[in-house]
N, C-alpha and C positions, 0 to 999 in steps of 0.2 A: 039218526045220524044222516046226515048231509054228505052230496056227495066230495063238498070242500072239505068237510070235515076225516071222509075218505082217506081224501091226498094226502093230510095235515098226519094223520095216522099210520098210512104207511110209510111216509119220510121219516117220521119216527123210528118207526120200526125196524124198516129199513137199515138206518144207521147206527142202531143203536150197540152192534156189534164193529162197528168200524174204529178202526185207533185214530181218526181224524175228527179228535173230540171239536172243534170250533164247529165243523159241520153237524155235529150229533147236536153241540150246543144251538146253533141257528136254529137248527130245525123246531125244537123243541121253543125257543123265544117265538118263532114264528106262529106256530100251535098255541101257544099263551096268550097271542095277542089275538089270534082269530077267536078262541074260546073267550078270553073277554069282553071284544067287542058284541060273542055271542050271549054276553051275561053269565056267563057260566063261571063264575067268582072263582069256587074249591078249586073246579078242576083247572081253572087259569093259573089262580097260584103255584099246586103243583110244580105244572109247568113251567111257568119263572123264575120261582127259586131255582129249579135245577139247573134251569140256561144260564143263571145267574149266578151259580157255585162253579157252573165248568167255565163260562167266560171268563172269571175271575180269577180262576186258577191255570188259567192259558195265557193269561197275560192281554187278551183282546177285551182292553179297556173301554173304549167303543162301546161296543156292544156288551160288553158289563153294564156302562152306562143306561145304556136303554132299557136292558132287561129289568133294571133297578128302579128306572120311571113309570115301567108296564105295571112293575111289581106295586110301587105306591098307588098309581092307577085304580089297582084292584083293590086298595087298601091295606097294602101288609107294607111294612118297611123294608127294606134290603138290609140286609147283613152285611156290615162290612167287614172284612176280615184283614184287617192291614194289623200285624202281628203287635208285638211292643215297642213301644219307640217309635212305630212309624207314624202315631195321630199327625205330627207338626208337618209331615212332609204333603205337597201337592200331588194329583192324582199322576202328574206326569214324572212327578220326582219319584212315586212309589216302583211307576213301570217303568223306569229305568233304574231303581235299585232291585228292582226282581229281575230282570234280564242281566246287567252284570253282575247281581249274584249266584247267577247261573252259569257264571263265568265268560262272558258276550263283550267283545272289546266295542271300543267304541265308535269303529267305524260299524260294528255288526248292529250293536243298538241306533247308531244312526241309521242305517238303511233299511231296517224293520220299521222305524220308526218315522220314516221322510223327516230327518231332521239331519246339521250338519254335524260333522264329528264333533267341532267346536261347540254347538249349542249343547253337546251331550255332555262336553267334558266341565261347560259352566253348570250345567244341572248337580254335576256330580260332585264339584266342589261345595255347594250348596247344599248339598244329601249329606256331604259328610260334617262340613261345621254343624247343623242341624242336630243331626245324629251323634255329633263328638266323636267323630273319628276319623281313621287317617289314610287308609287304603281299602282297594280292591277286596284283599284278603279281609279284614274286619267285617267290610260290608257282607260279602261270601257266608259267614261267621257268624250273623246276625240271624235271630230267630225269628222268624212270621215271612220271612221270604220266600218262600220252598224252594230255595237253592239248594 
């Protein structure tokens, strides 16, 4: 073990009791990528799948992304977990039907998301003809969102 390998280990560790799961998530993509580029395939994977379930279930779509490129990298595919009905929607359409069915208005998903209210409220007519439905509450309602 290296002493980068060290750091990589104790960030882990470190965080792995913290409820600031994006930070437990990073660290852990972080460690996946250095164990990669270390060749160390198994325990890379590991690694990314898990950065790659907690980013995706935080909503930090980003860096889902990438953990899901490190992941192919290694050679495993990424799981995608977008529930029923959500195939037809776009990665952006998904992360704003998960956040307002977390119940998040739309200036709240606009300003997590650097976008304007407006671009959020075109998204979201588009989430709903998509998905055949009509409001907030439906969408809320809808299974594979963990709202």
């Amino acid at each position: 073990m290296t002493g980068v390998e060290d750091h990589h280990r104790q960030a882990v560790e470190h965080l792995d009791e913290s409820p600031l799961v994006p930070y437990r998530a990073r660290a852990r993509l972080l460690y996946g990528q250095w164990l990669r580029r270390a060749g160390r395939g198994r325990e890379c994977r590991q690694q990314l799948r898990l950065a790659h379930e907690m980013l995706t279930d935080v909503g930090a779509e980003a860096f889902a992304r990438r953990a899901a490129g490190e992941l192919r990298a290694a050679g495993e595919p990424a799981r995608t977990r977008s529930g029923p009905g959500l195939d037809g929607l776009t990665e952006q359409e998904v992360c704003i039907a998960r956040l307002v069915g977390t119940g998040a208005t739309s200036k709240e998903v606009a300003a997590r998301l650097f976008l304007s209210p407006r671009t959020v409220d075109a998204h979201l007519r588009n989430i709903f003809r998509k998905l055949g439905i009509g409001s907030r509450r439906q969408l809320r309602d809808l299974p594979g969102l963990g709202g």
